[in-house]
Backbone as ProteinMPNN parsed JSONL, in Angstrom:
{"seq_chain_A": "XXXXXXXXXXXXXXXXXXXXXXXXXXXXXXXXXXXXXXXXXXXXXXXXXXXXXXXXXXXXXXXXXXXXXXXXXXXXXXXXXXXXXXXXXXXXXXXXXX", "coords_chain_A": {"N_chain_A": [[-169.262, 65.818, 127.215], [-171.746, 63.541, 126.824], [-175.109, 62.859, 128.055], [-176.111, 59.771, 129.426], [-178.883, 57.744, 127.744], [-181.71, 57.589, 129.618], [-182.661, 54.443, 131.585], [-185.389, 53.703, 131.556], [-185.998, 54.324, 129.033], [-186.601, 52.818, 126.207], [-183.866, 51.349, 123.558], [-184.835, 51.538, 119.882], [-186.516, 49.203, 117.691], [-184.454, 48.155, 115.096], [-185.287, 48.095, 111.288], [-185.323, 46.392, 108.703], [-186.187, 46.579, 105.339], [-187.591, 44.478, 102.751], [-186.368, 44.911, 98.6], [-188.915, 44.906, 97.901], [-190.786, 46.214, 99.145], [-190.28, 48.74, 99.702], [-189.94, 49.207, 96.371], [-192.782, 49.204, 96.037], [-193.998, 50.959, 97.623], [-192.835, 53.958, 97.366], [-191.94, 55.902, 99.354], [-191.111, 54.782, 101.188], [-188.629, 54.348, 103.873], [-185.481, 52.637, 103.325], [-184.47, 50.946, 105.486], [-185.505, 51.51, 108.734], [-186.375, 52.725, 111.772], [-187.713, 51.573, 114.681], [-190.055, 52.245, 117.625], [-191.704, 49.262, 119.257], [-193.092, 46.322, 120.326], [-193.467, 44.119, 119.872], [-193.649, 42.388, 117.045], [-196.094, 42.79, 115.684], [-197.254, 44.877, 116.749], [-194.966, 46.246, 115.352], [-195.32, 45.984, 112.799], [-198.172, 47.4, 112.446], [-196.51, 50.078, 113.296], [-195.313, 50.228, 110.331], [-197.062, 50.747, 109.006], [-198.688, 52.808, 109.76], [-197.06, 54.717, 109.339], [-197.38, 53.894, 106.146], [-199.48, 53.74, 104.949], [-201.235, 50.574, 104.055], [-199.209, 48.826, 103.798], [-199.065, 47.41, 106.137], [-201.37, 45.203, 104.518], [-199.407, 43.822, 102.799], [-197.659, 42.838, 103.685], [-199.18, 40.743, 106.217], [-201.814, 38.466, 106.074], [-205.978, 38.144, 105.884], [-205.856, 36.281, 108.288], [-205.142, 37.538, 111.316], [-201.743, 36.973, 109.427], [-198.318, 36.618, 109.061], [-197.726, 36.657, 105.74], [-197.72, 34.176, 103.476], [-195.485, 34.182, 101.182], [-193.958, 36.028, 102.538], [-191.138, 37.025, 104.806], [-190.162, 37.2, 108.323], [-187.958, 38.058, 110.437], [-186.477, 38.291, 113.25], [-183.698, 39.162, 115.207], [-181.932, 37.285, 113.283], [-183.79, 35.041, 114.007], [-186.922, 33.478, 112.427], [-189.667, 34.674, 113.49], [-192.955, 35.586, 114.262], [-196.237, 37.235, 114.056], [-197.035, 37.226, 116.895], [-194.271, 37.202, 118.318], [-192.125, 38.654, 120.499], [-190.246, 41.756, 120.856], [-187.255, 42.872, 121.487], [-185.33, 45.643, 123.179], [-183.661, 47.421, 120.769], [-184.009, 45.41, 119.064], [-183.373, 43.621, 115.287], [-184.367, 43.642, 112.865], [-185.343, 41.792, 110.096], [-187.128, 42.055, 107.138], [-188.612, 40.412, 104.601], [-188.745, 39.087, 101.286], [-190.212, 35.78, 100.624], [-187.901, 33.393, 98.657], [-188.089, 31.519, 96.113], [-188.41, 28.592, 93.807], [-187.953, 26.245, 91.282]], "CA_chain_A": [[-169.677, 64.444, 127.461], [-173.592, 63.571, 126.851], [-175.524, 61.983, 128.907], [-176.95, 58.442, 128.82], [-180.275, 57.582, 127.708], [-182.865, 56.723, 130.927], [-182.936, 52.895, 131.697], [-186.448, 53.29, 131.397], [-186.242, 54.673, 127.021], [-185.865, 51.235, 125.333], [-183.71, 51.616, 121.697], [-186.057, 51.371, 118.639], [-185.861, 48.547, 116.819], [-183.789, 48.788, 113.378], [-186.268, 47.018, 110.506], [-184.632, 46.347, 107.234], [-187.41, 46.47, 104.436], [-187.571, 44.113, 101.323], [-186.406, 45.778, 98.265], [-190.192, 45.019, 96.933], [-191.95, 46.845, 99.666], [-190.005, 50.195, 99.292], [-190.648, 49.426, 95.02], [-194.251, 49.243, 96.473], [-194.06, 52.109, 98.427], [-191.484, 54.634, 97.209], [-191.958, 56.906, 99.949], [-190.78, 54.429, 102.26], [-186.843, 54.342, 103.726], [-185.32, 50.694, 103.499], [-184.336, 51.109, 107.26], [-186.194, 52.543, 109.994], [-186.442, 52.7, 113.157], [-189.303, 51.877, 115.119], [-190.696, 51.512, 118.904], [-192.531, 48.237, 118.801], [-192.789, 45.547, 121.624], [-193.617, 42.864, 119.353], [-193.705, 42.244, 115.502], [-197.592, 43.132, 115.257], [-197.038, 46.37, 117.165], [-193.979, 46.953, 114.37], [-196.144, 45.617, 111.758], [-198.743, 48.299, 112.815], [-196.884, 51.172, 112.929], [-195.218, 50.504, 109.813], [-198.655, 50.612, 108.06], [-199.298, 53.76, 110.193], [-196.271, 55.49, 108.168], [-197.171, 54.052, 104.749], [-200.581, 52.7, 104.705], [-201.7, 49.678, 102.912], [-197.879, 48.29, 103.96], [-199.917, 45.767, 106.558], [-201.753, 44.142, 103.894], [-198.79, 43.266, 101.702], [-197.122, 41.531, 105.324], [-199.919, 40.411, 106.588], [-203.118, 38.063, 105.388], [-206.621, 38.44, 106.432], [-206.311, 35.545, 108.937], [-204.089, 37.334, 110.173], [-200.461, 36.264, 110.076], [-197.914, 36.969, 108.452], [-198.163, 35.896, 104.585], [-196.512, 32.878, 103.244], [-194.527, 34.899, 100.727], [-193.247, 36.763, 103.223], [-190.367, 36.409, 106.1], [-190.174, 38.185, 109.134], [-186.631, 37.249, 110.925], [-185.994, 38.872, 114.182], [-181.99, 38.928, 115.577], [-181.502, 36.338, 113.151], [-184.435, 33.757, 113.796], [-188.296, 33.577, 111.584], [-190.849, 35.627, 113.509], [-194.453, 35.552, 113.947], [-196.831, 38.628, 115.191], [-196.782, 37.049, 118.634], [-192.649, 37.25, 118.285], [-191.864, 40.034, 121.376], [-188.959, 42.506, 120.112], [-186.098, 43.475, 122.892], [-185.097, 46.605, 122.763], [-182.85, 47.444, 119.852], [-183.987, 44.488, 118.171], [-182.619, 43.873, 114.382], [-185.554, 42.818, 111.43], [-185.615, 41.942, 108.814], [-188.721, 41.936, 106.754], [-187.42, 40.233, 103.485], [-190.012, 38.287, 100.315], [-189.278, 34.589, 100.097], [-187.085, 33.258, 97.701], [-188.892, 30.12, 95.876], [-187.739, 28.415, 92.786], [-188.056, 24.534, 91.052]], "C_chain_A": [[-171.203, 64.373, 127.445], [-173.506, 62.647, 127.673], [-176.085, 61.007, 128.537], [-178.307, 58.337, 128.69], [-180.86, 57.404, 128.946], [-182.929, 55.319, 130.515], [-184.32, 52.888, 131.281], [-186.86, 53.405, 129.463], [-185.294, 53.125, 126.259], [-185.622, 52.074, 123.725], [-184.751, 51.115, 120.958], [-185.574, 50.388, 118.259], [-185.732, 48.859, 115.127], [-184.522, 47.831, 112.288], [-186.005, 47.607, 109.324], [-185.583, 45.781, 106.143], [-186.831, 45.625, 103.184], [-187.399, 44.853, 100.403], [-187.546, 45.748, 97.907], [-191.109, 45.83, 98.027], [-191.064, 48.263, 99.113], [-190.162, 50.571, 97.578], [-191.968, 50.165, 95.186], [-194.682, 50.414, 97.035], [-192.141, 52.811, 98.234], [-191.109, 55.718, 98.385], [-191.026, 56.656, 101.382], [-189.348, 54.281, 102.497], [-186.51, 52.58, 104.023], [-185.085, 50.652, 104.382], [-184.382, 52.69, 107.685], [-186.04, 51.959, 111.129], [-186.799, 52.869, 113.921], [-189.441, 51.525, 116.702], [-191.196, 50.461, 118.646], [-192.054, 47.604, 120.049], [-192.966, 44.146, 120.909], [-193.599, 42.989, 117.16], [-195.328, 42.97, 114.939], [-197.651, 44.457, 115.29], [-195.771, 46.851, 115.74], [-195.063, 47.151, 113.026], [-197.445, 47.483, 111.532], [-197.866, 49.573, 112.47], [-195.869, 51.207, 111.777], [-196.194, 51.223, 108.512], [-198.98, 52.048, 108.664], [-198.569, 55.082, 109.51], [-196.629, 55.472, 106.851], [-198.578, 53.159, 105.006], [-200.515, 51.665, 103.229], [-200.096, 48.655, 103.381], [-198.266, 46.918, 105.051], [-200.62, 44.845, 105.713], [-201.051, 43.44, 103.086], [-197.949, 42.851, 102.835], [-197.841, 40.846, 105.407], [-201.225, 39.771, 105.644], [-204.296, 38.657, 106.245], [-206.628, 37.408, 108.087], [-205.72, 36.402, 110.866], [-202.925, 37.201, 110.733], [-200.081, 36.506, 108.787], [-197.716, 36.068, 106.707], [-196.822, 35.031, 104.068], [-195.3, 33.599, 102.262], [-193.948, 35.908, 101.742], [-192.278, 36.434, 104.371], [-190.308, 37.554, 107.054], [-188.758, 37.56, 109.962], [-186.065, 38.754, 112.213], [-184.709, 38.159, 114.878], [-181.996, 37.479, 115.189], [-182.714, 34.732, 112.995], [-185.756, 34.11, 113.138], [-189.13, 33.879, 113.205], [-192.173, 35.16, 113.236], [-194.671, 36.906, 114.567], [-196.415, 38.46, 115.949], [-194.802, 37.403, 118.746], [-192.506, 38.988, 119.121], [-190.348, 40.292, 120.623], [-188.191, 43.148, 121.317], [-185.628, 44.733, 122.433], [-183.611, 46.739, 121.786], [-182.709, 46.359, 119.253], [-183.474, 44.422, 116.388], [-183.951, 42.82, 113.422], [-185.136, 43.242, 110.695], [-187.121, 41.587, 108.188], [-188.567, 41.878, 105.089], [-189.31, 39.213, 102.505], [-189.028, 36.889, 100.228], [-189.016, 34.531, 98.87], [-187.754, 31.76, 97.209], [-188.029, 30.047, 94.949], [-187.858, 26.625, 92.539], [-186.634, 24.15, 90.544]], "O_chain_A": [[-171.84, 65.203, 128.094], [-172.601, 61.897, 128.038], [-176.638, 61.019, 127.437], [-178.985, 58.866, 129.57], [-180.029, 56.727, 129.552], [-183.189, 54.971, 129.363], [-184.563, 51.947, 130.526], [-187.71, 52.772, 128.835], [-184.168, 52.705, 125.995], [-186.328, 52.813, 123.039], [-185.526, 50.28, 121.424], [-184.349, 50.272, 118.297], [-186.44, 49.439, 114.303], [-184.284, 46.638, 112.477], [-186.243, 48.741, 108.908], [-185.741, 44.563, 106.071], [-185.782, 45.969, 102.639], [-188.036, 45.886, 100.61], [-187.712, 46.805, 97.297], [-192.257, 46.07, 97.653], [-191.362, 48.716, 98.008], [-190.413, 51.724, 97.226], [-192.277, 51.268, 94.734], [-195.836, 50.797, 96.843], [-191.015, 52.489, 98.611], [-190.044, 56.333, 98.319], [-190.514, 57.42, 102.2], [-188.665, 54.085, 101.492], [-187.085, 51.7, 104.662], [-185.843, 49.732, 104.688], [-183.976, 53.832, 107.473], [-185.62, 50.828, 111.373], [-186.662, 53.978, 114.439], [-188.908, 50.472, 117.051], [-191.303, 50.411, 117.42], [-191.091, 47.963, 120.727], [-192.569, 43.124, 121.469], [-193.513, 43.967, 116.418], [-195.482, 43.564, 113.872], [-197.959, 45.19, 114.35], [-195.936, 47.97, 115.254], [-195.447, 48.184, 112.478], [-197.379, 48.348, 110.658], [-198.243, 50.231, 111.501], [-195.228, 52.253, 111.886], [-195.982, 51.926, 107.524], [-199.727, 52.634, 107.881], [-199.128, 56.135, 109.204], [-196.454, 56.476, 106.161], [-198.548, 51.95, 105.235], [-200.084, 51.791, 102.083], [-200.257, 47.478, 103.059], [-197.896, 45.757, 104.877], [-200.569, 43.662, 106.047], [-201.587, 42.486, 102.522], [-197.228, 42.053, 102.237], [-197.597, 39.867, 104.702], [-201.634, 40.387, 104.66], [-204.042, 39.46, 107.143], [-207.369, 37.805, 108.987], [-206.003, 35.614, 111.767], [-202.707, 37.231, 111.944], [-200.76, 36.61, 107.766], [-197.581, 34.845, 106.697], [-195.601, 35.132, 104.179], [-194.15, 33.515, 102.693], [-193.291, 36.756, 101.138], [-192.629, 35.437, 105.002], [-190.39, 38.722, 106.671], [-188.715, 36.33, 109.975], [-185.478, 39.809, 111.974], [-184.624, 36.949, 115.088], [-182.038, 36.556, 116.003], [-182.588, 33.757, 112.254], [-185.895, 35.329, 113.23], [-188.991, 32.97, 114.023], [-192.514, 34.501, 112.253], [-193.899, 37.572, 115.257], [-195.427, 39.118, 116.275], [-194.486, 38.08, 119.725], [-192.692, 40.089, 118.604], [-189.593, 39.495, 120.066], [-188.762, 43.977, 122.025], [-185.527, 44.883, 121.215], [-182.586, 46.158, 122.142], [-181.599, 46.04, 118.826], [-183.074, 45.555, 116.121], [-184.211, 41.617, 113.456], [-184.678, 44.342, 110.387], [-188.017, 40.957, 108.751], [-188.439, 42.874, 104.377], [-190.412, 38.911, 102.963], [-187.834, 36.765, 99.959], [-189.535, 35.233, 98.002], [-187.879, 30.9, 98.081], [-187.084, 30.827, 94.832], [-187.847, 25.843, 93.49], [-186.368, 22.978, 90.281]]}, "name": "protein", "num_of_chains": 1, "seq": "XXXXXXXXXXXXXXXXXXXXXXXXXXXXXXXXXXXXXXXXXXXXXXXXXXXXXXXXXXXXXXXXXXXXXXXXXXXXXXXXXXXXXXXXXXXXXXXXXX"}
């Protein structure tokens, strides 16, 4: 029988990559699974795995870029957007079209 995690070790959250960032970065896995307390903090240390991966999220202002979606358990995301433990992202390219 194992034992249970400590109340105090929050699950990682699970962050499901666009297929155009892992194009972009081949090195990268389409889901990972990251500590983070908020979207910025994820944001961060995905960029800390695959640099350059914050500037193709993120603008200079910054926030996350209009071609881009960030959708935590289900709803759109900003940096400020706190992540519960074992949260579920996605981190997807909008879909446009006339």
């Amino acid at each position: 029988m194992s034992a249970a995690a400590p109340a105090t070790e929050a699950r990682p959250a699970v962050v499901r990559l666009a297929p155009l960032l892992v194009t972009l970065f081949p090195e990268a896995d389409r889901v990972v699974e990251l500590q983070a307390a908020s979207v910025r903090e994820l944001i961060d240390a995905l960029d800390e795995r695959w640099p350059g991966m914050r500037d193709r999220i993120c603008d200079s202002r910054p926030a996350i870029r209009r071609h881009m979606n960030v959708f935590v358990d289900g709803r759109r995301g900003r940096l400020d957007t706190e992540l519960r433990p074992g949260a579920d992202v996605f981190i997807l390219t909008a879909i446009s079209g006339g």
